[in-house]
MDAnalysis code that builds the backbone (N, CA, C; Angstrom):
import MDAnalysis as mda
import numpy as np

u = mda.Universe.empty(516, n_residues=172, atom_resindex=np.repeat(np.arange(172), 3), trajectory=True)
u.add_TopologyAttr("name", ["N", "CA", "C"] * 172)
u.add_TopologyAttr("resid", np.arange(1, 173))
u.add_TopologyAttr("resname", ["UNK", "UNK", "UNK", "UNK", "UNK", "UNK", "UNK", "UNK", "UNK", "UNK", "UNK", "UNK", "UNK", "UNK", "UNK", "UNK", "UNK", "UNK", "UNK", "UNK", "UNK", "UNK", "UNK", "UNK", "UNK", "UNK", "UNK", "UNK", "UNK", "UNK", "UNK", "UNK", "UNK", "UNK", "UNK", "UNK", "UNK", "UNK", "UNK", "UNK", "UNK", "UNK", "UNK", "UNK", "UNK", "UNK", "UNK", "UNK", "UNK", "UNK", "UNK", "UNK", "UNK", "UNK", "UNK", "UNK", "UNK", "UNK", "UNK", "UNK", "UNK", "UNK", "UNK", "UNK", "UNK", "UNK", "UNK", "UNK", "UNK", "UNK", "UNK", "UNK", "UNK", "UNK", "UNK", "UNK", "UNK", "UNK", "UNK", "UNK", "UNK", "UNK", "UNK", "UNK", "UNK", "UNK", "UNK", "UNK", "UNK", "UNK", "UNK", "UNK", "UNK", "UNK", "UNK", "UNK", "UNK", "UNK", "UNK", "UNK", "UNK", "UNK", "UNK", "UNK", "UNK", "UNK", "UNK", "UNK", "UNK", "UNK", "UNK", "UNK", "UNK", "UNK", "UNK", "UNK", "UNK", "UNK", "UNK", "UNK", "UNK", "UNK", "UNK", "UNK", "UNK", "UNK", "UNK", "UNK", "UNK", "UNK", "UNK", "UNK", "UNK", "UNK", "UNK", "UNK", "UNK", "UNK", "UNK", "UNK", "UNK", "UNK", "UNK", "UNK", "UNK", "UNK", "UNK", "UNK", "UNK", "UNK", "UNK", "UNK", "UNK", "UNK", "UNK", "UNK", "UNK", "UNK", "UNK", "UNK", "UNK", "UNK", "UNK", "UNK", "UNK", "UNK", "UNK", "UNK", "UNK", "UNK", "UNK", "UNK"])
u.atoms.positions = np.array([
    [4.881, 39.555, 56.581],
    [4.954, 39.924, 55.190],
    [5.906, 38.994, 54.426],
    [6.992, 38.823, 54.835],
    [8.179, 38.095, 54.263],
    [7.293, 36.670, 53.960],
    [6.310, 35.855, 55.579],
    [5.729, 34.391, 55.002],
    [4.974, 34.571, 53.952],
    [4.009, 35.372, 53.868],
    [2.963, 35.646, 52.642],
    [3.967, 35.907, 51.461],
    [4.592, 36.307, 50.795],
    [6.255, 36.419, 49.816],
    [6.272, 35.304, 49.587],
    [6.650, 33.996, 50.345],
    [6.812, 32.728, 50.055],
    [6.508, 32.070, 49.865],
    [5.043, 32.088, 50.180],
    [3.778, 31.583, 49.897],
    [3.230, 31.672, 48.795],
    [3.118, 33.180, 48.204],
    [2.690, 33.424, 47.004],
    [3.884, 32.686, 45.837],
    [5.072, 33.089, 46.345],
    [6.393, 31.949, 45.367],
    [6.136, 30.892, 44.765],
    [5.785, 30.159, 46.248],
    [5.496, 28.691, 46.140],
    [4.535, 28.472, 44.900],
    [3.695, 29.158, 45.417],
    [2.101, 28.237, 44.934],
    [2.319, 29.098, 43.151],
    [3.035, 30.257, 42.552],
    [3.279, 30.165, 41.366],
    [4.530, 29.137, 40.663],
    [4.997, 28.703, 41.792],
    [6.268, 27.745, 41.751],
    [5.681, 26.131, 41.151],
    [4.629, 26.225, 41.924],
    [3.735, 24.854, 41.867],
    [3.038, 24.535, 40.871],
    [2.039, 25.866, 40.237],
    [1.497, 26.402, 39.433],
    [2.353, 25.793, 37.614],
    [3.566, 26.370, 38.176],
    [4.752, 26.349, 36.818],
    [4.368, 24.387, 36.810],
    [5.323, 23.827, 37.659],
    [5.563, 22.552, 37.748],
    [4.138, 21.841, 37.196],
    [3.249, 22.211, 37.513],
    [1.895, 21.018, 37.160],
    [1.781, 21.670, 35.911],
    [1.236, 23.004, 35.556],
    [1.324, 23.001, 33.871],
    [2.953, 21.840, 32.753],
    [3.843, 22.033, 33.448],
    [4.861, 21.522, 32.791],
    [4.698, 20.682, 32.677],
    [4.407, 19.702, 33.728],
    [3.879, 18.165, 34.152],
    [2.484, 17.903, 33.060],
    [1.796, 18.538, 32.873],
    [0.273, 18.579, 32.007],
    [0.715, 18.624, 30.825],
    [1.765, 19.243, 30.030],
    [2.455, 19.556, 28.653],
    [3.005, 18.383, 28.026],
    [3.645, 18.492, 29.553],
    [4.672, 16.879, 29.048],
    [4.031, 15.731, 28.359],
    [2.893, 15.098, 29.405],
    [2.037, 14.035, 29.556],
    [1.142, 13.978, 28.194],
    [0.838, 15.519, 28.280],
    [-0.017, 15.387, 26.916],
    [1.014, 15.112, 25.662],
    [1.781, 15.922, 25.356],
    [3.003, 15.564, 24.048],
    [3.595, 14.073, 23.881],
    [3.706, 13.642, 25.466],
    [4.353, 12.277, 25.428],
    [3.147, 11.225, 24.900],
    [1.533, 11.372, 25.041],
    [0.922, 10.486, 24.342],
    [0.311, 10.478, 23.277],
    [1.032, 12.167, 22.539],
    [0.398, 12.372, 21.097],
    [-0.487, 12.874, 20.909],
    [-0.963, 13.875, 22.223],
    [-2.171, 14.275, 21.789],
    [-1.718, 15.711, 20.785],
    [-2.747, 16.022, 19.895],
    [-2.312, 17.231, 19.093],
    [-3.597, 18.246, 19.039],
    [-3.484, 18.923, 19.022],
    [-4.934, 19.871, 18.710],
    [-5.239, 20.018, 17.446],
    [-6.609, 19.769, 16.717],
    [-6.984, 20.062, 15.906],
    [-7.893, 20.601, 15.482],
    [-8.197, 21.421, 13.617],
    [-8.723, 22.229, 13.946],
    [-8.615, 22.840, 12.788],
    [-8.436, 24.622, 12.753],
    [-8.247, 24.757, 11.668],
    [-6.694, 24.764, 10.853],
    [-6.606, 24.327, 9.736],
    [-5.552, 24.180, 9.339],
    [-5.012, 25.311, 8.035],
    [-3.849, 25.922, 8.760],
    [-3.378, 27.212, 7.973],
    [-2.674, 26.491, 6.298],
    [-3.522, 26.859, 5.457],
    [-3.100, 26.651, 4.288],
    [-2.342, 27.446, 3.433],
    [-1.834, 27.303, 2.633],
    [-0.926, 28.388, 1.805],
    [-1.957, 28.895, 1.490],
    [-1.714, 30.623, 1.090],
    [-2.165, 31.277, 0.464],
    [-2.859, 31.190, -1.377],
    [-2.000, 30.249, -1.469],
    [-2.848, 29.836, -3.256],
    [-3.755, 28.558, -2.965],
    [-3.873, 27.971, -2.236],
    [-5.111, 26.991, -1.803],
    [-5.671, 28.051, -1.360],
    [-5.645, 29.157, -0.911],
    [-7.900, 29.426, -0.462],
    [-8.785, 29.371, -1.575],
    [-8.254, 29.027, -2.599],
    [-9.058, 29.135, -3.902],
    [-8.714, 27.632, -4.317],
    [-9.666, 26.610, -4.380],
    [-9.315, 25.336, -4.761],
    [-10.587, 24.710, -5.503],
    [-10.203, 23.885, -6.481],
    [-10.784, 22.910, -7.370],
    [-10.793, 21.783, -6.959],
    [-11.672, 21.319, -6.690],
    [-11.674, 19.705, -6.039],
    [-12.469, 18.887, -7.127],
    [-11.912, 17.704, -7.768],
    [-12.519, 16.561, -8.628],
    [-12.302, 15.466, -7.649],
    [-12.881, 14.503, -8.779],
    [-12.900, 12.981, -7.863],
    [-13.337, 12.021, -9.444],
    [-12.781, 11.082, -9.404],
    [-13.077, 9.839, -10.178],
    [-14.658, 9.874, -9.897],
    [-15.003, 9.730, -8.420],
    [-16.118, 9.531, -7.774],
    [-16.704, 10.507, -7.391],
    [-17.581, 11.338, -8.341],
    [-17.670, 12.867, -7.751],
    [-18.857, 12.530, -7.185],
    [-19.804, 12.017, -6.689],
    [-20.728, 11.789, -5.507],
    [-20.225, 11.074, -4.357],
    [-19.033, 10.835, -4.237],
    [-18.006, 9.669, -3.192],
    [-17.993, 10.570, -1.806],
    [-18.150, 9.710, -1.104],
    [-18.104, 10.460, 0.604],
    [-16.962, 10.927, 1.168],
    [-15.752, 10.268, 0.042],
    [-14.807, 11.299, 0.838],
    [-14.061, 12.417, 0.116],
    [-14.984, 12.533, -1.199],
    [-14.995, 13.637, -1.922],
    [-15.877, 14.811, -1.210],
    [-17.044, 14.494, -0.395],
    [-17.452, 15.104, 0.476],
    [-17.237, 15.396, 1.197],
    [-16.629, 14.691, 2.145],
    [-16.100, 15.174, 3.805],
    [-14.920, 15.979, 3.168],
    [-13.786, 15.663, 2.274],
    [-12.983, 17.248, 1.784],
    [-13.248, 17.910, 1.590],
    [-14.899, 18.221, 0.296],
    [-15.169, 19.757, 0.380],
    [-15.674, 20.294, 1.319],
    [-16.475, 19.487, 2.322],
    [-17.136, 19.937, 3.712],
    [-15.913, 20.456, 4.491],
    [-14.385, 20.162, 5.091],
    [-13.683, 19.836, 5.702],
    [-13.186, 21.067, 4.954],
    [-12.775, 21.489, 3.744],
    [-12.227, 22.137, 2.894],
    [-12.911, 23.721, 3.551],
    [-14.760, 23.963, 3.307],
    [-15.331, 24.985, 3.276],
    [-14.889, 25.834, 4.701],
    [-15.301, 24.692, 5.759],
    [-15.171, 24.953, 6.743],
    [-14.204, 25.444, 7.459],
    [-13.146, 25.517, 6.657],
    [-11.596, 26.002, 6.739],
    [-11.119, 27.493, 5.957],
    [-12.488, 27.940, 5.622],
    [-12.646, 28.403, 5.019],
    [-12.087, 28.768, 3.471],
    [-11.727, 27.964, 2.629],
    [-11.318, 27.728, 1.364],
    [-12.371, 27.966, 0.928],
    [-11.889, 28.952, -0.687],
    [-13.029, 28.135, -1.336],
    [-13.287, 27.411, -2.473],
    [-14.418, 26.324, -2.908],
    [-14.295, 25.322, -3.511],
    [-14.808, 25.401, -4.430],
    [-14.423, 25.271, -6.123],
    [-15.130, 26.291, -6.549],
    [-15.548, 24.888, -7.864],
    [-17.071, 25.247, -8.007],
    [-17.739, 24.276, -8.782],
    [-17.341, 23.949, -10.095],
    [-16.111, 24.472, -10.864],
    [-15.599, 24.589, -12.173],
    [-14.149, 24.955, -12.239],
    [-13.562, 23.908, -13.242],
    [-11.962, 24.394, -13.397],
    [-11.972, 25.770, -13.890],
    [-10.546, 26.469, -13.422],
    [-10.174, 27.687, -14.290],
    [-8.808, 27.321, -14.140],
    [-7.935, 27.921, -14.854],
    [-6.827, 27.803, -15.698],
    [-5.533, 28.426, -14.324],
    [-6.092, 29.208, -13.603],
    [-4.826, 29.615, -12.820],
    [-5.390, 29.193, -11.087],
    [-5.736, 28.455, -11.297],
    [-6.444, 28.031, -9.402],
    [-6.146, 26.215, -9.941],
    [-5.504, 26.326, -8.353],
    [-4.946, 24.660, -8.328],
    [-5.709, 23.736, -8.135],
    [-5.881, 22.785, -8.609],
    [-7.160, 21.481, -8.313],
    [-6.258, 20.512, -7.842],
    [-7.361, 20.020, -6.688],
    [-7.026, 18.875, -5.990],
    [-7.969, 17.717, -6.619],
    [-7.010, 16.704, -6.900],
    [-8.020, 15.962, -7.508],
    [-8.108, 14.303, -6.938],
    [-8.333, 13.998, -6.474],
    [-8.554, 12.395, -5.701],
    [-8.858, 11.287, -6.498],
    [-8.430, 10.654, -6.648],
    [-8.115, 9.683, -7.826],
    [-8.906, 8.385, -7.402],
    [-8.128, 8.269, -6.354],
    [-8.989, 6.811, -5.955],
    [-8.866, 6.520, -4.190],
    [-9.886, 5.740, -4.135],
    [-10.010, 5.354, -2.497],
    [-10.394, 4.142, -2.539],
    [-10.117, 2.958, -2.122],
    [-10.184, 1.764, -1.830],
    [-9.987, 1.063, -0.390],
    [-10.941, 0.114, -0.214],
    [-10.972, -0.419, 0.766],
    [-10.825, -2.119, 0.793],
    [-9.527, -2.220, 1.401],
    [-8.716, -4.286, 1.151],
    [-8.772, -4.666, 2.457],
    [-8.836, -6.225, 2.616],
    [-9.029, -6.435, 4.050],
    [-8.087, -7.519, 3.906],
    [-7.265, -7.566, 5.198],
    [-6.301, -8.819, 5.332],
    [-7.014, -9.793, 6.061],
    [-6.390, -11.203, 6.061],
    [-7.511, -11.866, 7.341],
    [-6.017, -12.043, 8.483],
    [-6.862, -11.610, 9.717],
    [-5.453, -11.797, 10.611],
    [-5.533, -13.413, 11.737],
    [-6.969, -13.720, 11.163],
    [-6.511, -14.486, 12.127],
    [-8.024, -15.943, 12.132],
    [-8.069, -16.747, 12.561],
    [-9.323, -18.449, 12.047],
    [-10.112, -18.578, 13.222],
    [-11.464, -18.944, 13.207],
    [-11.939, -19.405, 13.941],
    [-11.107, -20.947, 14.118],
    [-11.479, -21.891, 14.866],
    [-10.905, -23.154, 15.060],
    [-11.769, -23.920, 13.740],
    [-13.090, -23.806, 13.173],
    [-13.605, -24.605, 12.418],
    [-13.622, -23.626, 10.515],
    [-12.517, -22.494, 11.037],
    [-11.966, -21.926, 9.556],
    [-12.411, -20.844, 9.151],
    [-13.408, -20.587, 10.125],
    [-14.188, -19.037, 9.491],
    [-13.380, -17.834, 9.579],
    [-13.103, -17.017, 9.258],
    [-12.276, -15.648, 9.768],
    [-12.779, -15.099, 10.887],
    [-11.774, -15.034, 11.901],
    [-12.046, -14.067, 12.830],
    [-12.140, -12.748, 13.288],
    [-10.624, -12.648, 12.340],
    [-10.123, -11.317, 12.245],
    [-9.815, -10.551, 10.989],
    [-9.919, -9.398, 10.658],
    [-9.801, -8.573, 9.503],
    [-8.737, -7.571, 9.644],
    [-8.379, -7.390, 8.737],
    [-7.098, -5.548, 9.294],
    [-7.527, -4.843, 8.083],
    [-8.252, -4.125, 8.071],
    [-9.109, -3.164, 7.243],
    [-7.717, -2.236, 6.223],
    [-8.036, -1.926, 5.244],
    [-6.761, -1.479, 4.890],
    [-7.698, -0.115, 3.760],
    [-8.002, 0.829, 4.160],
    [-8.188, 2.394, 3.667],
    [-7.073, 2.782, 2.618],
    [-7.035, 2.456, 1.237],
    [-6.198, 3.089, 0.384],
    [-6.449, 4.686, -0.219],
    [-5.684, 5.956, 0.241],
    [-5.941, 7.402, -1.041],
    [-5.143, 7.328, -1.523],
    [-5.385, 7.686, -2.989],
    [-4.019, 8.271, -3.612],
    [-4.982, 9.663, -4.271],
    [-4.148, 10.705, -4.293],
    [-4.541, 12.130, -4.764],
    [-3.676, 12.753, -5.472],
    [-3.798, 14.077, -5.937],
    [-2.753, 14.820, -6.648],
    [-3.526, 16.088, -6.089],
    [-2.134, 16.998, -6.328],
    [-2.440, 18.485, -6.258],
    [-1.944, 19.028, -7.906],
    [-2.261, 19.658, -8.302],
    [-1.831, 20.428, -9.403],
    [-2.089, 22.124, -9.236],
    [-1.026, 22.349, -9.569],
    [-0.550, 24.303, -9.797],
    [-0.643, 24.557, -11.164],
    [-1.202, 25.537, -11.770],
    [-1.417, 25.609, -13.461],
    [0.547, 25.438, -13.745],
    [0.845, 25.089, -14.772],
    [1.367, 25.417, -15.456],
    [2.790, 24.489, -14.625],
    [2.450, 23.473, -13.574],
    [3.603, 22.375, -13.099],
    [3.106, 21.560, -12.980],
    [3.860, 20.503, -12.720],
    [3.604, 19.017, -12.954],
    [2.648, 18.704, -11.511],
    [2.047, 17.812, -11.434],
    [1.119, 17.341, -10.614],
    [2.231, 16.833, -9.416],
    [1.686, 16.832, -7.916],
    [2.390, 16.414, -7.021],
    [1.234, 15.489, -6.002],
    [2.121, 14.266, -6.269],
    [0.683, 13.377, -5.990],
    [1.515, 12.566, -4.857],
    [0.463, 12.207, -4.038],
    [0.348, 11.555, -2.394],
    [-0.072, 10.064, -2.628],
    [0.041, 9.414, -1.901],
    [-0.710, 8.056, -1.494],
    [-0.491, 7.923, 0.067],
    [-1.689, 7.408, 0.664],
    [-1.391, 6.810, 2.112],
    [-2.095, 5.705, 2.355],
    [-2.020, 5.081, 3.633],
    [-3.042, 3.972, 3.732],
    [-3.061, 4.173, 5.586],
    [-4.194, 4.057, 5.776],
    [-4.919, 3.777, 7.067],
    [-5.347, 2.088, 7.423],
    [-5.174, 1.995, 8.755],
    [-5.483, 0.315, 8.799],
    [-6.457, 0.298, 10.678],
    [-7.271, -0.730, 10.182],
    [-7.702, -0.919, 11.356],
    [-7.938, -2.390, 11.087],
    [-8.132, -2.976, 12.526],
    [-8.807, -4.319, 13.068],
    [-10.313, -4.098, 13.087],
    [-10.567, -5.050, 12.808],
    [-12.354, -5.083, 12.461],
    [-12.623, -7.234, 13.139],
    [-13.271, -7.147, 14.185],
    [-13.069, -8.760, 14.345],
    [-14.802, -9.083, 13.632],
    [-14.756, -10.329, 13.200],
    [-15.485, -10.560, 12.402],
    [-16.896, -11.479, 13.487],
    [-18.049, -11.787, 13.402],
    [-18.571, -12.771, 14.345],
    [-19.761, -13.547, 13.067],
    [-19.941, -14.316, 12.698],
    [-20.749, -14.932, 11.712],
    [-22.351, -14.884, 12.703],
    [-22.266, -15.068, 13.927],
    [-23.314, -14.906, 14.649],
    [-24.382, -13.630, 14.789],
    [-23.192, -12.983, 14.146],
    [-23.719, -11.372, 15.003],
    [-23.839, -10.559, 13.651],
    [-24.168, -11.457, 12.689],
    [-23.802, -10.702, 10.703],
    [-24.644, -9.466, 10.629],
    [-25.838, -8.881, 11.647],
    [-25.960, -7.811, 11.272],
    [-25.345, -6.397, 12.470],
    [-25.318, -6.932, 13.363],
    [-23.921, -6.130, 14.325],
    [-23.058, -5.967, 13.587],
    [-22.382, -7.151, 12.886],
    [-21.101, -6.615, 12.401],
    [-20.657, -5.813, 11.296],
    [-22.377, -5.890, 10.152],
    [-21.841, -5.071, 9.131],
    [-22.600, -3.552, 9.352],
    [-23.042, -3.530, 10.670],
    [-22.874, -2.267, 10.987],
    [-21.750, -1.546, 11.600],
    [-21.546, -2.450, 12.539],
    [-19.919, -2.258, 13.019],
    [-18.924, -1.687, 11.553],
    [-18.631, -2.581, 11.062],
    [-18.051, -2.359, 9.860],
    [-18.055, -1.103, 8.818],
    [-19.875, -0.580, 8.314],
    [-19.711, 0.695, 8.078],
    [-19.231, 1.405, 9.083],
    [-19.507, 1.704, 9.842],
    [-19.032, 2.624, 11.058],
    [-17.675, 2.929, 11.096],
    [-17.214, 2.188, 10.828],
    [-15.598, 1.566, 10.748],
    [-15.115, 2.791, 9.511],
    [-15.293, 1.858, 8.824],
    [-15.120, 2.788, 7.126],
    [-15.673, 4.088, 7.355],
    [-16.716, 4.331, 7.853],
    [-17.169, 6.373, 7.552],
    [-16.112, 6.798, 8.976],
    [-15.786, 6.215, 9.634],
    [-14.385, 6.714, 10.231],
    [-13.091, 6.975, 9.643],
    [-12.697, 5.820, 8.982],
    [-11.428, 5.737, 8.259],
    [-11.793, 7.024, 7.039],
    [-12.808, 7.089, 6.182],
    [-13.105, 8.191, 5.184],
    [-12.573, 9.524, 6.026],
    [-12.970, 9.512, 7.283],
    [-13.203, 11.312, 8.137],
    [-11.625, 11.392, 8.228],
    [-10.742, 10.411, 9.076],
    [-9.998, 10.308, 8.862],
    [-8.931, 10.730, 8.061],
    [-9.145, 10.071, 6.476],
    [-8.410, 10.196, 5.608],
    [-8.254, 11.410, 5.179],
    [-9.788, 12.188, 5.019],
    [-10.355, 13.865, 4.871],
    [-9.266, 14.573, 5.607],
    [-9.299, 14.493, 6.826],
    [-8.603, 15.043, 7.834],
    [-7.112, 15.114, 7.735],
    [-6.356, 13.868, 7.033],
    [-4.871, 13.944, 6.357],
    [-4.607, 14.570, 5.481],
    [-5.445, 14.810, 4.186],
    [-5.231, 14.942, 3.307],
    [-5.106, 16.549, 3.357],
    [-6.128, 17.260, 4.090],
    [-6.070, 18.715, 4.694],
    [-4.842, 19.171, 5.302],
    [-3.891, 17.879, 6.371],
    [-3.094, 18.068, 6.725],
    [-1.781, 18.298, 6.015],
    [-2.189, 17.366, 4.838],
    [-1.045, 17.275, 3.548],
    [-1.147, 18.810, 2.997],
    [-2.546, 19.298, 2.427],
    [-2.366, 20.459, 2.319],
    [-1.737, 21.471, 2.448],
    [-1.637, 21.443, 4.201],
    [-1.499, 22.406, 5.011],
    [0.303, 22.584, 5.098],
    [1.072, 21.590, 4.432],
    [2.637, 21.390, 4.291],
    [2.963, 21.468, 2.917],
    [2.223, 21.861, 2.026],
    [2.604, 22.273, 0.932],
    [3.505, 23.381, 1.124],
    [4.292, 23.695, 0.852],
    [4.884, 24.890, 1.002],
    [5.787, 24.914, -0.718],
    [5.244, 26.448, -1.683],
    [5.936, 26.469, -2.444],
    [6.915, 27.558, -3.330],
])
């Protein structure tokens, strides 16, 4: 009786150690869970505009928005806060030459800037920027400007996905 006692110890002993070991590993490389994101209570009711009101990442927010269950409501009113997205731009650096001068390399550069507004206070507005490498091949011009969208409707999901996060730290 006493070996079976020690046995069972152990192996919840072991049990402890590899979850801890699994926690660690995951936190130490950033992984985070995502998902739904707890918003203040005066965002479940939100106004979403856009400079670009057919723009895709005016879409993936209200999609991203619904699904979070907010809701998004097709018309201003006077006491519900609008989020309003101003602009999104996309700049490319060159990082780097073929030997006979062509570009090789790109660093994609995803510009938002947004605002939140509360009736009756001043607007509280964000900017961020996202960046990726994009390598360029003159050979491969229709690979690459598929590559390339692909690229960008990532960086858009992306950006969707921050901006929710920005949301979600409003605290007021």
């Amino acid at each position: 009786m006493y070996k079976l006692s020690v046995i069972i110890k152990s192996l919840s002993f072991s049990r402890l150690i590899i979850a801890l070991l699994t926690t660690s590993l995951l936190s130490a490389c950033g992984f985070q869970l995502r998902g739904d994101y707890l918003l203040d209570d005066e965002l479940q009711t939100l106004y979403v505009s856009s400079t670009d009101v057919h723009g895709e990442l005016t879409r993936l927010v209200k999609l991203n928005l619904t699904r979070n269950q907010v809701k998004v409501l097709a018309r201003s009113k006077a006491d519900i806060p609008e989020l309003r997205i101003i602009a999104d731009k996309l700049d490319r650096r060159t990082l780097s030459l073929f030997s006979n001068g062509q570009v090789a390399e790109y660093e994609l550069i995803y510009s938002v800037e947004y605002q939140v507004r509360f009736s009756g206070e001043d607007a509280q507005n964000f900017r961020f920027e996202l960046y990726r490498d994009y390598q360029d091949d003159p050979n491969l011009a229709l690979a690459k400007s598929r590559e390339l969208s692909l690229l960008l409707s990532e960086m858009r999901t992306s950006a969707a996905d921050k901006i929710l996060r920005d949301l979600a730290r409003i605290q007021r």
